[in-house]
C-alpha positions as CSV (number, residue, x, y, z in Angstrom):
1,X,-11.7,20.7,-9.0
2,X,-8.2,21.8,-9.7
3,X,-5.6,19.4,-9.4
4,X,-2.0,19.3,-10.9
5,X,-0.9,16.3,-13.1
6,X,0.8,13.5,-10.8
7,X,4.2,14.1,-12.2
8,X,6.4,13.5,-9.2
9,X,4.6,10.7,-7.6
10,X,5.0,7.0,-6.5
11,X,2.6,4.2,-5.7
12,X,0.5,5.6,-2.9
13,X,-0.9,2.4,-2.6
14,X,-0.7,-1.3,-2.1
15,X,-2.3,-4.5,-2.3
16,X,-2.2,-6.5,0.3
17,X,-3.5,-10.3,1.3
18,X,-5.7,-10.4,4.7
19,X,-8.0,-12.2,7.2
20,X,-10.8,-10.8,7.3
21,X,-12.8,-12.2,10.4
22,X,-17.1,-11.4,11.1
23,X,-19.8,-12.6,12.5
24,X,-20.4,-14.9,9.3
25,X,-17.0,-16.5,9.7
26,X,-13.4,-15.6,8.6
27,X,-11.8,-15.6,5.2
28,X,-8.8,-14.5,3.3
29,X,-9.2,-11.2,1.3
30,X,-7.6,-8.5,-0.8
31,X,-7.3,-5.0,0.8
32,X,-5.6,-1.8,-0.5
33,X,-2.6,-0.4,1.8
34,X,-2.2,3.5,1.7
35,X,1.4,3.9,1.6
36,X,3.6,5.8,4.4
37,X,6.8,7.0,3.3
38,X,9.5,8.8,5.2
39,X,10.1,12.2,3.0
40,X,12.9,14.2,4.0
41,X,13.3,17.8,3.8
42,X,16.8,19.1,3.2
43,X,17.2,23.4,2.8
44,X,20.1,24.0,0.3
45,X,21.8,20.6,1.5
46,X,21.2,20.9,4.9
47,X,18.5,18.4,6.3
48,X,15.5,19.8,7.9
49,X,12.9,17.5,8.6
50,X,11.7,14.0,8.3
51,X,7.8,13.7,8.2
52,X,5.9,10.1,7.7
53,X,3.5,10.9,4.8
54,X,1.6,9.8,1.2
55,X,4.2,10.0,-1.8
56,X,1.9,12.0,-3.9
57,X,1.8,15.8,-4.5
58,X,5.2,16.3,-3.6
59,X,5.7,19.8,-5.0
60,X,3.0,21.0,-3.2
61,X,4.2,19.5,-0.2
62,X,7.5,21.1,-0.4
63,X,5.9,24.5,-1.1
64,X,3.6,24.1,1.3
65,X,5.3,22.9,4.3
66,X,7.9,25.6,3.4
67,X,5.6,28.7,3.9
68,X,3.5,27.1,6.9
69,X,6.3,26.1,8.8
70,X,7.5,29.8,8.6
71,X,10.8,28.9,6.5
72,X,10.3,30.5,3.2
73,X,8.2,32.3,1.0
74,X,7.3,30.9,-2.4
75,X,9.3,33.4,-3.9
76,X,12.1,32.2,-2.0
77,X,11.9,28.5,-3.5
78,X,14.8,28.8,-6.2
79,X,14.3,25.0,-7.5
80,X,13.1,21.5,-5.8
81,X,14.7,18.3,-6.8
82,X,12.6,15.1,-5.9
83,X,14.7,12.0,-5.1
84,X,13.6,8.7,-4.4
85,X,16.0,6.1,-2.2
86,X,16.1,3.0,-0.8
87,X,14.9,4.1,2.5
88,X,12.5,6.9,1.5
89,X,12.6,10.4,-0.6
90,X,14.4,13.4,0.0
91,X,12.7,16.9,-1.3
92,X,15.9,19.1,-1.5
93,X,14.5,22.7,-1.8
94,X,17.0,25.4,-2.6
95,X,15.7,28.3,-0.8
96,X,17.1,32.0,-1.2
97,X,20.1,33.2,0.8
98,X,18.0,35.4,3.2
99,X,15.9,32.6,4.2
100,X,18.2,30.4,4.7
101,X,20.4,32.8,7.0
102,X,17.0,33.0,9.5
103,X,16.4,29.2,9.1
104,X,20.0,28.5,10.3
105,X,19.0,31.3,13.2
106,X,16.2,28.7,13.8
107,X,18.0,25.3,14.4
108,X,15.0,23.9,14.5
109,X,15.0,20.0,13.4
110,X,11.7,17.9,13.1
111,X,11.5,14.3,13.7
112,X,7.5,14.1,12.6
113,X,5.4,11.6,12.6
114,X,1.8,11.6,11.2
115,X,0.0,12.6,14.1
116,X,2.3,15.0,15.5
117,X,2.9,18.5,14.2
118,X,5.3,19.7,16.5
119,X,7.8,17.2,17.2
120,X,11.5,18.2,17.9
121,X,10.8,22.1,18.5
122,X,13.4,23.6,20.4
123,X,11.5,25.8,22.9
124,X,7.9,27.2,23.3
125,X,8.3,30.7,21.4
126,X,8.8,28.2,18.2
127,X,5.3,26.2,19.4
128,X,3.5,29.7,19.4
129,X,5.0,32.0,16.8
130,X,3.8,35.0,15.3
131,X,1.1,34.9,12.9
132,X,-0.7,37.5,10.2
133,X,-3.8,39.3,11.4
134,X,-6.3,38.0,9.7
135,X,-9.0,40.2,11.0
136,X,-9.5,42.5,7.9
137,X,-10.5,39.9,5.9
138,X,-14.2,40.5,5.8
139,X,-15.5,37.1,3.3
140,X,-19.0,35.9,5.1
141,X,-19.5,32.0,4.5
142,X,-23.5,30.8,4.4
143,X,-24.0,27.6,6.7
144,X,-25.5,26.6,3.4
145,X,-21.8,26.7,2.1
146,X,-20.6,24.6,4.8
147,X,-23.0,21.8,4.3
148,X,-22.0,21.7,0.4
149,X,-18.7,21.7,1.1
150,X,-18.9,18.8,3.2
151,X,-21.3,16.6,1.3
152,X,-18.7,17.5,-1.9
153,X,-15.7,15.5,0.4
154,X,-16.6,12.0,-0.5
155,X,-15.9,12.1,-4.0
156,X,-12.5,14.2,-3.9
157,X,-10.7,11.3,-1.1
158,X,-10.0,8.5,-3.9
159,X,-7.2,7.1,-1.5
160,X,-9.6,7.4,1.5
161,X,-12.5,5.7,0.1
162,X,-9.8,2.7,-0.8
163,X,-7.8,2.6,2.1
164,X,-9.6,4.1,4.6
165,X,-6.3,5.5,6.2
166,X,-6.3,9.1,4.6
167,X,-7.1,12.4,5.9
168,X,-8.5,15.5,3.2
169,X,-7.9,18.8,3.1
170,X,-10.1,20.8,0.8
171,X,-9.9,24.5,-0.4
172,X,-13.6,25.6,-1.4
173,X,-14.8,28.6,-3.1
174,X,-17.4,31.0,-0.8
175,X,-20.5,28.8,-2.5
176,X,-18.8,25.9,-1.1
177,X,-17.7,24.3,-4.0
178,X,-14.7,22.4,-3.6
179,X,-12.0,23.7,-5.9
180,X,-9.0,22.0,-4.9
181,X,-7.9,18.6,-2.8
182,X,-5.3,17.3,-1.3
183,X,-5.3,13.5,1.0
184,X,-2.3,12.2,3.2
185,X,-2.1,9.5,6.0
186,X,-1.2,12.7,8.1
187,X,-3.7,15.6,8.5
188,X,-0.9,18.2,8.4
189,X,0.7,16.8,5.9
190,X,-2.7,17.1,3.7
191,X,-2.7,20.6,4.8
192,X,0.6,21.8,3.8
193,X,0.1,20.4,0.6
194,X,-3.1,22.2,-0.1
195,X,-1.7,25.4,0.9
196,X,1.3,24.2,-1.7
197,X,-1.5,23.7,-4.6
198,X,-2.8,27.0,-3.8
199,X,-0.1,28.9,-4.1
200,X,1.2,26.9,-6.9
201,X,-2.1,27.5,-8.9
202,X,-2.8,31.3,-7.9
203,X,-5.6,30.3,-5.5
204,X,-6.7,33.4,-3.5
205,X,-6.7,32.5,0.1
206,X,-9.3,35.8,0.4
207,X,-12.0,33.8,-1.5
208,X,-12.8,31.4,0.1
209,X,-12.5,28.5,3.0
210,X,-10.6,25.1,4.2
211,X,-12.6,22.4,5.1
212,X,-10.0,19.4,6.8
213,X,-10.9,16.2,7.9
214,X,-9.7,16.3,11.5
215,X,-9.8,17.8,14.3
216,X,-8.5,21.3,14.3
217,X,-5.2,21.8,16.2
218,X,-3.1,24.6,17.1
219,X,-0.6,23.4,14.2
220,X,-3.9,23.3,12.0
221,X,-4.7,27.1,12.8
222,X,-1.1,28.1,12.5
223,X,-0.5,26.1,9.3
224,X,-3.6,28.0,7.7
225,X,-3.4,31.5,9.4
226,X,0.2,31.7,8.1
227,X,-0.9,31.2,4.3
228,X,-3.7,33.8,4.6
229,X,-6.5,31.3,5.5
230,X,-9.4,33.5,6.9
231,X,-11.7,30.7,7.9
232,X,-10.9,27.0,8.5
233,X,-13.5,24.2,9.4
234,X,-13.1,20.9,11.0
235,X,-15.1,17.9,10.8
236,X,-14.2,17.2,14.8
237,X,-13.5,19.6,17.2
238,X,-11.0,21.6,17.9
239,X,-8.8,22.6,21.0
240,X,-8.8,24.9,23.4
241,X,-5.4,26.3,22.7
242,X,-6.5,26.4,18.7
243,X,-9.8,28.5,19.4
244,X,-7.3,31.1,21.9
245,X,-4.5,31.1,18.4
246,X,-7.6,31.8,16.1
247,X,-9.4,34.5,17.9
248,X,-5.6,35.9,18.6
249,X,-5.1,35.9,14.6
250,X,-8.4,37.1,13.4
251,X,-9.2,33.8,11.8
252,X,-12.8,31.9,11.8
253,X,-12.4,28.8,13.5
254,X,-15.4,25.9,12.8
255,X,-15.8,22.4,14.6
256,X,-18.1,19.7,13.9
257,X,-18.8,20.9,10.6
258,X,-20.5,17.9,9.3
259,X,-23.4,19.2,7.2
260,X,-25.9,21.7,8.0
261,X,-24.9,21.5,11.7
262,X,-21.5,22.5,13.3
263,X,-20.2,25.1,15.8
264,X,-18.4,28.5,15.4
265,X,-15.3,28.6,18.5
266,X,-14.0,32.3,16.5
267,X,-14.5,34.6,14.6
268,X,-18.4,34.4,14.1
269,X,-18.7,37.7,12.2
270,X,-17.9,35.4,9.2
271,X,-20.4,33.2,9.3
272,X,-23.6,34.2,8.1
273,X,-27.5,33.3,9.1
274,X,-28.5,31.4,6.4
């Protein structure tokens, strides 16, 4: 599994003293805290966004969120600065003067919290926007790949199997081998910064899948159809308004993929018989 050295992290998590009550009584334990920071993105000194997330893989983040959220290529990154406050930790991203120009078109500010994707959008063309067709991609994925892919997630979520607060996002090759991982508290955040490792580390979004531990969204077909992911699979189920964005876009959409069983909402051409 490809993962880059943890250079521009902080603690992403805590001990913490408890009461821990059962049916055999109640006692005071230690449990480990995953940690939610604010992380604020500001575009050549201009904030952006605000979005509640795990301090870890903050490059990738910044790359990530950057191209999913439609704001700049990864050309178009010039240079990202990580600093750390008092009250959270500002990614300021110098982005190139073109994109900039369109992002100021935007106005778009974010005030985001983990569970929401969306928050602060100005109008509905910025809820829906364009996306790539993805419909010449032709990969097939065996349900056999599927199945590996999901019994691989237990040992790639080291903050999940501590804290039990994270969600995974996993890039894995068309065997289903899982190549690279990425957790956060929030499921898109775990995205974007998946799609940030790729990118950083020439990952080819034609060869294989995602595999996230959530439900699959709108923002989570958007998110992944805008970096060139083909097929995306879910461990819960996805909405209706995702499966209408994914068959729109071309992209393979799977729910419930938990194993040897799961369902196909888009896109089925990709998935093969065996």
């Amino acid at each position: 599994m490809r993962r880059a050295p943890p250079d521009d992290e902080t603690a992403t998590a805590s001990a913490a003293s408890i009461l821990r009550v059962d049916r055999d009584g109640r006692a005071e334990v230690e449990a480990t805290l995953a940690a939610e920071v604010p992380v604020a993105f500001e575009y050549n000194g201009i904030a952006h966004a605000v979005m509640l997330a795990t301090p870890a893989d903050l490059q990738d983040f910044a790359v990530g969120f950057s191209l999913s959220e439609g704001i700049a290529l990864p050309a178009q990154c010039r240079g990202i600065e990580i600093r750390h406050g008092a009250a959270g930790i500002t990614l300021e991203i110098e982005i190139a003067a073109e994109a900039f120009v369109q992002l100021k078109a935007r106005r778009r500010t974010l005030a985001g919290r983990t569970g929401c994707g969306i928050c602060g959008t100005e109008s509905l063309d910025q809820v829906l926007r364009p996306l790539p067709d993805l419909s010449a991609q032709a990969q097939r994925i065996a349900p056999a790949a599927l199945a590996r892919a999901y019994d691989g997630l237990h040992a790639v979520q080291p903050l999940q199997r501590a804290t039990g607060a994270a969600h995974s996002a996993v890039w894995c090759g068309l065997d289903g081998t899982i190549v690279c991982a990425r957790e956060d508290i929030g499921r898109h955040n775990a995205l974007d910064k998946l799609i940030g490792a790729m990118l950083r580390g020439g990952i080819e979004a034609r060869d294989g899948f995602a595999l996230v531990t959530s439900r699959a969204s709108v923002e989570m077909v958007q998110k992944s159809a805008a970096a060139g992911i083909a097929v995306l699979a879910a461990v819960s189920a996805p909405t209706a308004l995702a499966v209408r964005i994914a068959a729109g876009c071309g992209q393979t959409l799977v729910g419930f993929a938990r194993g040897p069983n799961f369902s196909v909402y888009a896109g089925c051409h990709r998935i093969g018989e065996r």
